[in-house]
Structures are given as C-alpha cells and as structure tokens.
Biopython code that builds the backbone (N, CA, C, O; Angstrom):
import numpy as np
from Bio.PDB.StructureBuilder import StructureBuilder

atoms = [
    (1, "UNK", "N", (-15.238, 32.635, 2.381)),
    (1, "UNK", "CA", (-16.537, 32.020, 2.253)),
    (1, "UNK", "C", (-17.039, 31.686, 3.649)),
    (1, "UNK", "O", (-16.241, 31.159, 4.424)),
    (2, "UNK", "N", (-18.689, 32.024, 4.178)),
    (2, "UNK", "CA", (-19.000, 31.646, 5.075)),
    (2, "UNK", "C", (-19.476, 30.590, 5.552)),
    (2, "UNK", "O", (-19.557, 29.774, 4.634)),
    (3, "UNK", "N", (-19.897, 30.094, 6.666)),
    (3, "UNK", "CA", (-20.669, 28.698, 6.766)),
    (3, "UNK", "C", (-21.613, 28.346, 6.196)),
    (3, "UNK", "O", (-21.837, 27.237, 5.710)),
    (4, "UNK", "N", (-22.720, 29.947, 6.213)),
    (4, "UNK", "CA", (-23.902, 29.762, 5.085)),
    (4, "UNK", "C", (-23.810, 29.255, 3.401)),
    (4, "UNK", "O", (-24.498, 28.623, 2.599)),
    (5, "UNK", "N", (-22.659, 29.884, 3.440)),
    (5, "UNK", "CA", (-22.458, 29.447, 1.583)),
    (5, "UNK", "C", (-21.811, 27.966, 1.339)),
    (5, "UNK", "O", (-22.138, 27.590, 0.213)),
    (6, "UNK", "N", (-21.128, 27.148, 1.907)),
    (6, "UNK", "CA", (-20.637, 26.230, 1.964)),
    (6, "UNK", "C", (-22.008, 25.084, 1.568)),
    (6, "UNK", "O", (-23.080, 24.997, 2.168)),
    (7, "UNK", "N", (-21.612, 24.409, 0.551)),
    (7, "UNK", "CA", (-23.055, 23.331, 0.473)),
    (7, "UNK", "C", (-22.823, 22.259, 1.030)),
    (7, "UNK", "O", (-23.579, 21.335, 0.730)),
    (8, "UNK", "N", (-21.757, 21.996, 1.989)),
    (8, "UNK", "CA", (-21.123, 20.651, 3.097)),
    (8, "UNK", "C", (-21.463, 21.180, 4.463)),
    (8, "UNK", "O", (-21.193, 22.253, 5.002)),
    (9, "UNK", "N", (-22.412, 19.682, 5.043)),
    (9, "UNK", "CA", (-22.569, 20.364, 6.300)),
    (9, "UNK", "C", (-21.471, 19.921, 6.916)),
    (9, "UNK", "O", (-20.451, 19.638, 6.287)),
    (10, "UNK", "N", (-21.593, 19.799, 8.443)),
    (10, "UNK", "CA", (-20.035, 19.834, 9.157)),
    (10, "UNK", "C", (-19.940, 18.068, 9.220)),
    (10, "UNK", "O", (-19.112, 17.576, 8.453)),
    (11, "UNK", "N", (-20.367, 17.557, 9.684)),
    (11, "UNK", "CA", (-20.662, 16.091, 9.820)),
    (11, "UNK", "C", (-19.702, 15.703, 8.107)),
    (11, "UNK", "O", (-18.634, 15.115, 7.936)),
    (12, "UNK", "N", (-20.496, 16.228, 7.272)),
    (12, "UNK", "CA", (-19.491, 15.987, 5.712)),
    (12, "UNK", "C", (-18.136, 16.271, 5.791)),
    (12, "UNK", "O", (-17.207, 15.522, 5.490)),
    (13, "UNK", "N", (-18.081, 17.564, 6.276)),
    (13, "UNK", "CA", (-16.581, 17.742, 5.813)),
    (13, "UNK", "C", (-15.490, 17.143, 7.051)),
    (13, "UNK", "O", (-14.259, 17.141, 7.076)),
    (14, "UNK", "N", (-16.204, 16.793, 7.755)),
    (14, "UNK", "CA", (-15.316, 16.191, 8.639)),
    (14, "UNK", "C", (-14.903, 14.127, 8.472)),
    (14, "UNK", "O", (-14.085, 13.444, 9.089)),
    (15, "UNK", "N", (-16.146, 13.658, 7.114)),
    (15, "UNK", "CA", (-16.093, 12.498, 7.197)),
    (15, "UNK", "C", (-14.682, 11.866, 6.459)),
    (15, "UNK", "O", (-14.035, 12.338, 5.524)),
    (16, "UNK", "N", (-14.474, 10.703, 7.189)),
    (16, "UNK", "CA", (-12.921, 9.828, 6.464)),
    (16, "UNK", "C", (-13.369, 9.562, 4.654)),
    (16, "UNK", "O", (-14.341, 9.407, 3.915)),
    (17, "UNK", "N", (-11.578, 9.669, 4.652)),
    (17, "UNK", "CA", (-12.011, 9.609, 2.616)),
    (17, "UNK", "C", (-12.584, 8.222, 2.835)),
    (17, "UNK", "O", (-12.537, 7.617, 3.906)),
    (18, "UNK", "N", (-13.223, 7.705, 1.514)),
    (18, "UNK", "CA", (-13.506, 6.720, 1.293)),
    (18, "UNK", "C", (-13.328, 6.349, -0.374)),
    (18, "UNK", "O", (-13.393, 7.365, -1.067)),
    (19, "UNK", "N", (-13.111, 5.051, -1.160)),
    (19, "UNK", "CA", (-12.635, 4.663, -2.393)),
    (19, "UNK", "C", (-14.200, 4.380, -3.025)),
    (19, "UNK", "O", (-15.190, 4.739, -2.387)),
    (20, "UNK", "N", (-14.288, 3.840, -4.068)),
    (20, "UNK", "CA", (-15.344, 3.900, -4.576)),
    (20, "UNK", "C", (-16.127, 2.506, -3.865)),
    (20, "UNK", "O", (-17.253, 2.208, -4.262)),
    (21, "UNK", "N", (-15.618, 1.893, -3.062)),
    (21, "UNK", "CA", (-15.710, 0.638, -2.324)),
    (21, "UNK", "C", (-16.514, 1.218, -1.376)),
    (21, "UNK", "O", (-17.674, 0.814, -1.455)),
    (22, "UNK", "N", (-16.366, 1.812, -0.733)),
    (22, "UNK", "CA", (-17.302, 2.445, 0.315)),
    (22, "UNK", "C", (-16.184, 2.328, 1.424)),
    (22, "UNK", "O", (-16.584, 2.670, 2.537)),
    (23, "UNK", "N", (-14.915, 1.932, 1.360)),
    (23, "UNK", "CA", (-14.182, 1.497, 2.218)),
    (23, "UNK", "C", (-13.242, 2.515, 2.716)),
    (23, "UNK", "O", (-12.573, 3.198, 1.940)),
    (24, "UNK", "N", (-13.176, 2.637, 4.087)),
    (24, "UNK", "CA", (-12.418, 3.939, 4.913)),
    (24, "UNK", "C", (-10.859, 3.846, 4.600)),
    (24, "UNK", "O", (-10.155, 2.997, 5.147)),
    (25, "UNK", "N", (-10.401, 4.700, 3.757)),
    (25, "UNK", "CA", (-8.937, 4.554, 3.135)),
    (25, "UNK", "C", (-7.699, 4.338, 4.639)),
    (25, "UNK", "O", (-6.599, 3.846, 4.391)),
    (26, "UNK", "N", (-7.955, 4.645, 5.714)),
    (26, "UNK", "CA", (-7.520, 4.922, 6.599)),
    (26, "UNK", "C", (-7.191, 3.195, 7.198)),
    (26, "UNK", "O", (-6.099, 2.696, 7.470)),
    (27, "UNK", "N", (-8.196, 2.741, 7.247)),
    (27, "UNK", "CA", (-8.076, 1.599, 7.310)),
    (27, "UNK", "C", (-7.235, 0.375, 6.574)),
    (27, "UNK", "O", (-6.720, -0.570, 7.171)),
    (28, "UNK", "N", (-7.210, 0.606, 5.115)),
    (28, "UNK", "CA", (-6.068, -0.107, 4.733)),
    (28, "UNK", "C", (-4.785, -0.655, 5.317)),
    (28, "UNK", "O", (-4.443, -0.140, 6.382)),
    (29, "UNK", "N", (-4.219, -1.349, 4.953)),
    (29, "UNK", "CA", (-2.788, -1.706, 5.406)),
    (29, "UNK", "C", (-1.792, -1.134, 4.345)),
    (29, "UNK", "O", (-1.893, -1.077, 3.119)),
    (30, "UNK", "N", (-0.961, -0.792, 5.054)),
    (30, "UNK", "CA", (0.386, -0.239, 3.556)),
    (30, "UNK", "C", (1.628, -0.889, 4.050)),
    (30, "UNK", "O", (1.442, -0.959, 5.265)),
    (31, "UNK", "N", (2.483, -1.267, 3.857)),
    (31, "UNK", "CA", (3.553, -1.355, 4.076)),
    (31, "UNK", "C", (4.721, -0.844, 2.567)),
    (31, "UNK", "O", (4.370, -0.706, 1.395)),
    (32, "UNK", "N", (6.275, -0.641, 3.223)),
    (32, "UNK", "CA", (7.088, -0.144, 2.690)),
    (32, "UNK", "C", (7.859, -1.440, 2.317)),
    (32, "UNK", "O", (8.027, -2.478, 2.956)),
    (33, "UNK", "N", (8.328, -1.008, 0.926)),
    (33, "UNK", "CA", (9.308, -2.431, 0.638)),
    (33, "UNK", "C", (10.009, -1.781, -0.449)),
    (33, "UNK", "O", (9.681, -0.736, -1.010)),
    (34, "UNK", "N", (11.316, -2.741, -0.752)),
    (34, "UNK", "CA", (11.740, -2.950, -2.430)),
    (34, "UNK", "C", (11.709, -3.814, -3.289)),
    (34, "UNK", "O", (11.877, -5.022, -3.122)),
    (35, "UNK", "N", (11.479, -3.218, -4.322)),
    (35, "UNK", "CA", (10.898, -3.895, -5.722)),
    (35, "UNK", "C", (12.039, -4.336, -6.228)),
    (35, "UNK", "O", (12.997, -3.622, -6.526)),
    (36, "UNK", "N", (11.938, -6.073, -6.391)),
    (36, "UNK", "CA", (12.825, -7.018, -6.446)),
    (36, "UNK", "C", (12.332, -7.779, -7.796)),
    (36, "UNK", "O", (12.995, -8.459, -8.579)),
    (37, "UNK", "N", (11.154, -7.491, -7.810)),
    (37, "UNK", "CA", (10.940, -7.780, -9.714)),
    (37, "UNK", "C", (10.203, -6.678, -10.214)),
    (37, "UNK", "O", (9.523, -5.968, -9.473)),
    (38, "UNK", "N", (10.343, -6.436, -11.894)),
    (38, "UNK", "CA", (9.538, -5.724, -12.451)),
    (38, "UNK", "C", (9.359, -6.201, -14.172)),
    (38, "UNK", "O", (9.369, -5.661, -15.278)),
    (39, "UNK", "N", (9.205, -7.477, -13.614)),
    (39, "UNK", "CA", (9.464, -8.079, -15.031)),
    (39, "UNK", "C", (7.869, -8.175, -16.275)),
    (39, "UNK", "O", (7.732, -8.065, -17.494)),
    (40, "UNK", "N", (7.035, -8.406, -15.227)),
    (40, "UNK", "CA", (5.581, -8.778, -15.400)),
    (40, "UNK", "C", (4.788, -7.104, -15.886)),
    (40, "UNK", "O", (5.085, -5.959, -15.545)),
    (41, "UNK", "N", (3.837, -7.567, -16.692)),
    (41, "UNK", "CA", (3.552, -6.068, -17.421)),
    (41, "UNK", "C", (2.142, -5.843, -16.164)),
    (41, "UNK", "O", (1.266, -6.616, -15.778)),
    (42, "UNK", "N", (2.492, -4.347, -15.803)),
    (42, "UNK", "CA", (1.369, -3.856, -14.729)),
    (42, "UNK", "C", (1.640, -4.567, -13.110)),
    (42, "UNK", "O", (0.805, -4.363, -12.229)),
    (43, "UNK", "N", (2.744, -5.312, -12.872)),
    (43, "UNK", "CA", (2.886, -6.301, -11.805)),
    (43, "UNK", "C", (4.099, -6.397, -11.365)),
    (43, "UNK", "O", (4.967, -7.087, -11.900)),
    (44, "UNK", "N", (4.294, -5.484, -10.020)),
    (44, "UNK", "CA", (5.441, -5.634, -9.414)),
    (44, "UNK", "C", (5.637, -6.769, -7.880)),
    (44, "UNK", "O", (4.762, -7.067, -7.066)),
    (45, "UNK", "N", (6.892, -7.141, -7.905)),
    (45, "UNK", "CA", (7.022, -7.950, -6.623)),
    (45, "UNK", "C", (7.952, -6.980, -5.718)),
    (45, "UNK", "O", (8.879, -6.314, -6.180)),
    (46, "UNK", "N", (7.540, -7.006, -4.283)),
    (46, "UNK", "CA", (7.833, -6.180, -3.729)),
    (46, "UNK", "C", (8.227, -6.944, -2.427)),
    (46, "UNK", "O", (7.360, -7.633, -1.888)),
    (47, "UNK", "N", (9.414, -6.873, -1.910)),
    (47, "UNK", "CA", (10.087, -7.501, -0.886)),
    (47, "UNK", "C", (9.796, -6.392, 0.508)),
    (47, "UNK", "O", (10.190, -5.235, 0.368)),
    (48, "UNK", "N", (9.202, -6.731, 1.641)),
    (48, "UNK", "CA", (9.029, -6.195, 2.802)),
    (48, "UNK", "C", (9.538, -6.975, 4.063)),
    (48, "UNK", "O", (8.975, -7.995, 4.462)),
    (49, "UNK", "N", (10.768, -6.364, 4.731)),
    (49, "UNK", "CA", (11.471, -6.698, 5.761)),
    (49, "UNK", "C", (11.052, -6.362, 7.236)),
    (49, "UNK", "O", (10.909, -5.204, 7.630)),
    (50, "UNK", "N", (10.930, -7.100, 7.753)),
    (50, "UNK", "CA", (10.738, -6.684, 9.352)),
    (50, "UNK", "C", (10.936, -7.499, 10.209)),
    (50, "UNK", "O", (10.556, -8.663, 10.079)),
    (51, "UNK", "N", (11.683, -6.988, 11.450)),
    (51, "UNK", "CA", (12.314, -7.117, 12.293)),
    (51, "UNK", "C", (11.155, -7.674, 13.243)),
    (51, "UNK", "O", (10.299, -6.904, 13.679)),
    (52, "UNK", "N", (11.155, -9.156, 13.576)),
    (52, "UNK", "CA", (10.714, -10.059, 14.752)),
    (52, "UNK", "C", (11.341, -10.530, 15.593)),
    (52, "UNK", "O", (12.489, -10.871, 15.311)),
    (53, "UNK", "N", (10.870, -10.720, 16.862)),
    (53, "UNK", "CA", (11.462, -11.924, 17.983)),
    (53, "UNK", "C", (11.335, -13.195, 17.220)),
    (53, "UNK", "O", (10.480, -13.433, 16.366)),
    (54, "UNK", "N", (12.547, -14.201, 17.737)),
    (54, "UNK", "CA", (11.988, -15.170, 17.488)),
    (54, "UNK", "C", (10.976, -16.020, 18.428)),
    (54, "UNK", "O", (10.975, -15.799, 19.639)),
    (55, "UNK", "N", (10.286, -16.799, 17.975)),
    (55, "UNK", "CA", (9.051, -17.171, 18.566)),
    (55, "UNK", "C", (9.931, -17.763, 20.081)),
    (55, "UNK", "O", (9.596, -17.161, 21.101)),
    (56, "UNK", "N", (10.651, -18.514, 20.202)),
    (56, "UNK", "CA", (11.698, -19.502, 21.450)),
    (56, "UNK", "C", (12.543, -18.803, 21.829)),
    (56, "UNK", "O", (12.422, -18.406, 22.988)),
    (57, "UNK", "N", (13.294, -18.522, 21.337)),
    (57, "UNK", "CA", (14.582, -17.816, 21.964)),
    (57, "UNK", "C", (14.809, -16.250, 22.267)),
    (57, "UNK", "O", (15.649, -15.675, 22.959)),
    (58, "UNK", "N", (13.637, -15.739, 21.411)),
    (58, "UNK", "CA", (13.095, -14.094, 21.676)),
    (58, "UNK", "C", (14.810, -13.018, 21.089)),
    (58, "UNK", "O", (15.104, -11.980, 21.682)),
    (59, "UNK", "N", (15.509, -13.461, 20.131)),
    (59, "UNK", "CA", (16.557, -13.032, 19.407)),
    (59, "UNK", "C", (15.693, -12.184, 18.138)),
    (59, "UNK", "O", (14.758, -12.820, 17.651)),
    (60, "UNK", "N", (15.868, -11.247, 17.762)),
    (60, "UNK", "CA", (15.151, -10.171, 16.917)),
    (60, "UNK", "C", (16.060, -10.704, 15.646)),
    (60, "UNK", "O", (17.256, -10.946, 15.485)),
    (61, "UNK", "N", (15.191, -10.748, 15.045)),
    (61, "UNK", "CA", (15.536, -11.965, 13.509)),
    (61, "UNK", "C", (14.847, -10.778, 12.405)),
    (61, "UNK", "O", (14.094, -9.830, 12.632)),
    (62, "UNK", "N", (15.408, -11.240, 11.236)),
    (62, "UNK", "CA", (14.844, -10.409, 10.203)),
    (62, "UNK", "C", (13.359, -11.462, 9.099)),
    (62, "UNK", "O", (13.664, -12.596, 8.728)),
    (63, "UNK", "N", (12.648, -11.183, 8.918)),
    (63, "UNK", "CA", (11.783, -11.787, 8.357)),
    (63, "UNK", "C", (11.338, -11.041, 7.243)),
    (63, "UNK", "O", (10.835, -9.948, 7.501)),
    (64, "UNK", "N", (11.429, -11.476, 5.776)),
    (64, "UNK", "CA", (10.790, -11.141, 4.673)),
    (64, "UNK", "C", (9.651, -11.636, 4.307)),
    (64, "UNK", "O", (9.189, -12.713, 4.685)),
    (65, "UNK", "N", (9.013, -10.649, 3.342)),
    (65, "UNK", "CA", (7.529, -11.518, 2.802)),
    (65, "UNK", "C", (7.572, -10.587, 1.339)),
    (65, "UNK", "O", (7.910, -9.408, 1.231)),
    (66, "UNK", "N", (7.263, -11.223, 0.610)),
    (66, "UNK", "CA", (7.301, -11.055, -0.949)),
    (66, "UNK", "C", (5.795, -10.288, -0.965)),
    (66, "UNK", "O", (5.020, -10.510, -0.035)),
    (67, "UNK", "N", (5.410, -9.363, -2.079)),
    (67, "UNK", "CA", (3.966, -9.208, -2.114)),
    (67, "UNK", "C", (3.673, -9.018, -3.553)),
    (67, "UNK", "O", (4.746, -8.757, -4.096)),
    (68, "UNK", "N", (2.677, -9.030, -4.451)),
    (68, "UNK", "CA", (2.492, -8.952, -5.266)),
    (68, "UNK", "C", (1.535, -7.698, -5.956)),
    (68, "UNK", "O", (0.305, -7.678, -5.999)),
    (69, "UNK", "N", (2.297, -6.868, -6.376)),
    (69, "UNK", "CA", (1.611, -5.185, -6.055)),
    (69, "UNK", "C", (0.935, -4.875, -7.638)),
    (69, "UNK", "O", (1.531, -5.140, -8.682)),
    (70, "UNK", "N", (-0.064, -4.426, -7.580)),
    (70, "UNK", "CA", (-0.309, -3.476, -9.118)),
    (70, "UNK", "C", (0.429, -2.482, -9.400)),
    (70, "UNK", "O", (1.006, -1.895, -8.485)),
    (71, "UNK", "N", (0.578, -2.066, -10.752)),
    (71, "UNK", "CA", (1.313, -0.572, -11.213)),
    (71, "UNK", "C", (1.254, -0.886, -12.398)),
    (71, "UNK", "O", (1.941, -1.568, -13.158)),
    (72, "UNK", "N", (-0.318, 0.123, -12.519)),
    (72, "UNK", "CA", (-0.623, 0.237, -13.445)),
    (72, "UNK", "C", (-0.232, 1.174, -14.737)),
    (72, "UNK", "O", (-0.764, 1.156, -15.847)),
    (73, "UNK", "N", (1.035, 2.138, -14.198)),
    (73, "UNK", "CA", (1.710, 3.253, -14.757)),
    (73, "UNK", "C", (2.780, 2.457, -15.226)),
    (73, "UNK", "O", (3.173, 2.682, -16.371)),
    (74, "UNK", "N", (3.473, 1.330, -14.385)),
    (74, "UNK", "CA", (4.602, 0.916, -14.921)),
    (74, "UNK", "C", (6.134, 2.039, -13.983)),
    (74, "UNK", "O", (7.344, 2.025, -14.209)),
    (75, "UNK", "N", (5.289, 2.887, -12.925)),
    (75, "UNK", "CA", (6.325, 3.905, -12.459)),
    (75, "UNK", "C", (7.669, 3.359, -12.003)),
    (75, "UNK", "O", (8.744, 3.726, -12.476)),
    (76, "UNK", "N", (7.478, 2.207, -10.785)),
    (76, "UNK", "CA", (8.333, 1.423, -10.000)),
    (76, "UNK", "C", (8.813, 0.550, -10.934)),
    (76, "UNK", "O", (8.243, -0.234, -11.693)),
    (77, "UNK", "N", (10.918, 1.052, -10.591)),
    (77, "UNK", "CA", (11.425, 0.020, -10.981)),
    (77, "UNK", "C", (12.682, -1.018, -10.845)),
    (77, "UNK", "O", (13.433, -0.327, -10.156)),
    (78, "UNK", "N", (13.180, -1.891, -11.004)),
    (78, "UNK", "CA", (14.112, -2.687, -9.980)),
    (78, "UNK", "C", (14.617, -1.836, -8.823)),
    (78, "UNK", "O", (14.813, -0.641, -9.045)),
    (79, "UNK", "N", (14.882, -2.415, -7.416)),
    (79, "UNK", "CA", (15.522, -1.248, -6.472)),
    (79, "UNK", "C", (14.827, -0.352, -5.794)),
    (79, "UNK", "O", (15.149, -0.016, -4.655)),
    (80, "UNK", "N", (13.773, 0.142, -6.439)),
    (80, "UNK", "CA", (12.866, 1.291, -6.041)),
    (80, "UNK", "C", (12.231, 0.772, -4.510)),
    (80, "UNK", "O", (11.739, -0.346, -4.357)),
    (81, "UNK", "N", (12.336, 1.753, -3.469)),
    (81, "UNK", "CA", (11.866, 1.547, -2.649)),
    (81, "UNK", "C", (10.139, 2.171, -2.539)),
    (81, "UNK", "O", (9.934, 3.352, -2.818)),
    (82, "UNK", "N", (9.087, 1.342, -2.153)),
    (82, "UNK", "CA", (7.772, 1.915, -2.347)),
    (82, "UNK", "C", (7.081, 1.634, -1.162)),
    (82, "UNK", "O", (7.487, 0.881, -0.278)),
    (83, "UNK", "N", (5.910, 2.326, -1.163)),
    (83, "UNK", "CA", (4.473, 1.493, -0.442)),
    (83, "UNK", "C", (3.419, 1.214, -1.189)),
    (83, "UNK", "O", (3.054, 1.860, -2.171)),
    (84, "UNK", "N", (2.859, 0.153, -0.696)),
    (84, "UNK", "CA", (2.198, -0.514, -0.900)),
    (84, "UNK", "C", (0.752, -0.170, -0.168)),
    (84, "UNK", "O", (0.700, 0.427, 0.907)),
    (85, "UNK", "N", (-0.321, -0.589, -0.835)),
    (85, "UNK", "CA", (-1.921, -0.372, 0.254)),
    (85, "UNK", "C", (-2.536, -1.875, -0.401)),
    (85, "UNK", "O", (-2.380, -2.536, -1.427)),
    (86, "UNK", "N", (-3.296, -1.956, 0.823)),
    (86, "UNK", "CA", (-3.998, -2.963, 0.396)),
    (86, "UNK", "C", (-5.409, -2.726, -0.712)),
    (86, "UNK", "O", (-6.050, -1.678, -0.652)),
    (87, "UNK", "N", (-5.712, -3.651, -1.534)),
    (87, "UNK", "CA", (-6.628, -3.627, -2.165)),
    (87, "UNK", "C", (-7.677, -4.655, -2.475)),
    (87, "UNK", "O", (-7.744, -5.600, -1.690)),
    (88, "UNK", "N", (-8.525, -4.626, -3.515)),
    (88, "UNK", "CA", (-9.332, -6.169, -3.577)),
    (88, "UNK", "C", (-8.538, -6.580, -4.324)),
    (88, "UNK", "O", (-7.480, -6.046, -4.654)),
    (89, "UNK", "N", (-9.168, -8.007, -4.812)),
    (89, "UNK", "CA", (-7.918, -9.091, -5.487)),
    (89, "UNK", "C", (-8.001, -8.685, -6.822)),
    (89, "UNK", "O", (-9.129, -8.524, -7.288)),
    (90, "UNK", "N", (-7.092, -8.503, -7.478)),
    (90, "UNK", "CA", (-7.215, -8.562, -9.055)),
    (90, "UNK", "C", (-6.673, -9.804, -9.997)),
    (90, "UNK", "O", (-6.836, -9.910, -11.213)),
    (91, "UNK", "N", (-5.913, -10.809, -9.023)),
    (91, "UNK", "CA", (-5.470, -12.040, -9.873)),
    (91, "UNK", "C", (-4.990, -13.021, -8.789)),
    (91, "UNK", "O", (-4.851, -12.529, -7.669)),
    (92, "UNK", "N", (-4.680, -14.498, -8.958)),
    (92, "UNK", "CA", (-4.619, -15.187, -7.934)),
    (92, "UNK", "C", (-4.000, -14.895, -6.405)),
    (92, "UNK", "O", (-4.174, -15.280, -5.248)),
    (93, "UNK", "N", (-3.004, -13.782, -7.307)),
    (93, "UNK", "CA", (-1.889, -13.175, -6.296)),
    (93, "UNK", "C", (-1.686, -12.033, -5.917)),
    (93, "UNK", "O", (-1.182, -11.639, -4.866)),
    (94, "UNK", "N", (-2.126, -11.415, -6.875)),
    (94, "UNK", "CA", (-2.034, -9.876, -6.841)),
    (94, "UNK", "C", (-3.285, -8.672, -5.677)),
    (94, "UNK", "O", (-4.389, -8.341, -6.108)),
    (95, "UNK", "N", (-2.896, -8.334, -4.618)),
    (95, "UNK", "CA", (-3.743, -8.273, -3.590)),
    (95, "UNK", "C", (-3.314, -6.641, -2.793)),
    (95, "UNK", "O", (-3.688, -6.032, -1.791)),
    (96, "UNK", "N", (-2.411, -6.432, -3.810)),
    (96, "UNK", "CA", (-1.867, -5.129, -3.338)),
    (96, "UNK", "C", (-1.550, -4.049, -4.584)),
    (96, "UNK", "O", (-0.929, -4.603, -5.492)),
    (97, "UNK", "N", (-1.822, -2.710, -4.816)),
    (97, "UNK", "CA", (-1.538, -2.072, -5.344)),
    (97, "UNK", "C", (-0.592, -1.000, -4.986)),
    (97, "UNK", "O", (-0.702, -0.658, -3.809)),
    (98, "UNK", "N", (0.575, -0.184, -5.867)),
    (98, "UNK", "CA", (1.124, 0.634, -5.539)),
    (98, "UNK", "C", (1.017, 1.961, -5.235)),
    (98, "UNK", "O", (0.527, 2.695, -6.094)),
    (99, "UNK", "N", (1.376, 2.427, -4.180)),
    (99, "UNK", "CA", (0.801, 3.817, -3.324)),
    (99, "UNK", "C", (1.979, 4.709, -4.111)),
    (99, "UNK", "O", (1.555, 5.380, -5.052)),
    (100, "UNK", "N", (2.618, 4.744, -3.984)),
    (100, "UNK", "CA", (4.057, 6.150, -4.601)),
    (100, "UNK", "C", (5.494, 5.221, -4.611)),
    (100, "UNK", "O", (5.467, 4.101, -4.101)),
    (101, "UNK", "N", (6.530, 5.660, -5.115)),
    (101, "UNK", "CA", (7.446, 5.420, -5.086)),
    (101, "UNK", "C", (8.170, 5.982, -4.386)),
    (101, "UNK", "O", (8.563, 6.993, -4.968)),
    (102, "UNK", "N", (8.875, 5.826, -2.750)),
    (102, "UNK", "CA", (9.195, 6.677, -1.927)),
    (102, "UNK", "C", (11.182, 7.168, -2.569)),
    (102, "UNK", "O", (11.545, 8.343, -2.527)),
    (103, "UNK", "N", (11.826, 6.407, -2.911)),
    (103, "UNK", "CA", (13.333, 6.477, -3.443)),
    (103, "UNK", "C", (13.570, 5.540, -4.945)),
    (103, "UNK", "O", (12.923, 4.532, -5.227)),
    (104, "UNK", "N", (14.426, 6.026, -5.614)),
    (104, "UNK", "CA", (14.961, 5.599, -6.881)),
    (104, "UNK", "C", (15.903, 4.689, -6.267)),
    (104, "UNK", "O", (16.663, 4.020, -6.967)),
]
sb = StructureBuilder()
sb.init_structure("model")
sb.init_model(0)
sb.init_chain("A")
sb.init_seg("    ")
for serial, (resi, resn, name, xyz) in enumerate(atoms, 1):
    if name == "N":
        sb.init_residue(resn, " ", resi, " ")
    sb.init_atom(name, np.array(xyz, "f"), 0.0, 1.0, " ", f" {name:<3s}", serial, name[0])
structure = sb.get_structure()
C-alpha cells in the first residue's frame, strides 16, 4: 500500500497511544510486584519491593508498599508476579489496575 492510499496522515501515525481519557499511555506509572492477596472479588493486593538508601546512614534497605490493583478477569493469583499501571480511582483505595501477569 502506498502513501496515497493510506487515510492516516504522518503526524497520525506517528502519534502516542492514548486511553479513552485522552491520556498518553506512556506516561503512566507501572510497577512490578507480587500478589499477596486475592481474596476480594475483582481486587488484588499487590506487594512492590524496592531497594533504597537509607535517608542517614545511606545503607541500601529494602522498602515495601502494598497497592491496591483491579482485575477485572480475576487472572492474578496468590504468588503471581505482575505489573501494575496506574489508573483513575475506582474505590477509596483502589488506584491501580492490572497490566499482565508476568510469572505463575
């Protein structure tokens, strides 16, 4: 197919995806974690580890943060290692939805 037949001009096909938000997917935040609950229907908790200085003594410490992910399939489950993207809020807590399940 040539350039003429194409109904995208170049400016289009070169633009970042975007969600129905209008929001540049690229931009999101994702992080990787494991799913440490899956008790809640559509609502996983997802444990994400990372390695900090400490603020005084500058000793590389491990720091967790819990997150509260959608899955709406129900795919992810105890153990499963995943990512996560950020999203809008869907409940007091829930502020993240699930991207794939990277390991069983």
């Amino acid at each position: 197919m040539s350039d003429q037949e194409s109904n995208e001009t170049p400016a289009e096909a070169q633009a970042p995806a975007t969600d129905a938000g209008g929001i540049d997917r690229a931009l999101r935040k994702s992080r990787v974690g494991v799913v440490v609950s899956d008790k809640m229907e559509k609502t996983i908790v997802v444990e994400v580890t990372r390695r900090v200085p400490h603020p005084k003594f500058k000793k590389i410490i491990k720091s967790s943060t819990k997150f509260y992910a959608h899955d709406e399939k129900g795919e992810a489950k105890l153990g499963d290692k995943v990512r996560i993207i950020e999203g809008r809020p869907m409940s007091k807590l829930k502020r993240w939805r699930l991207d794939e399940v990277l390991a069983h």
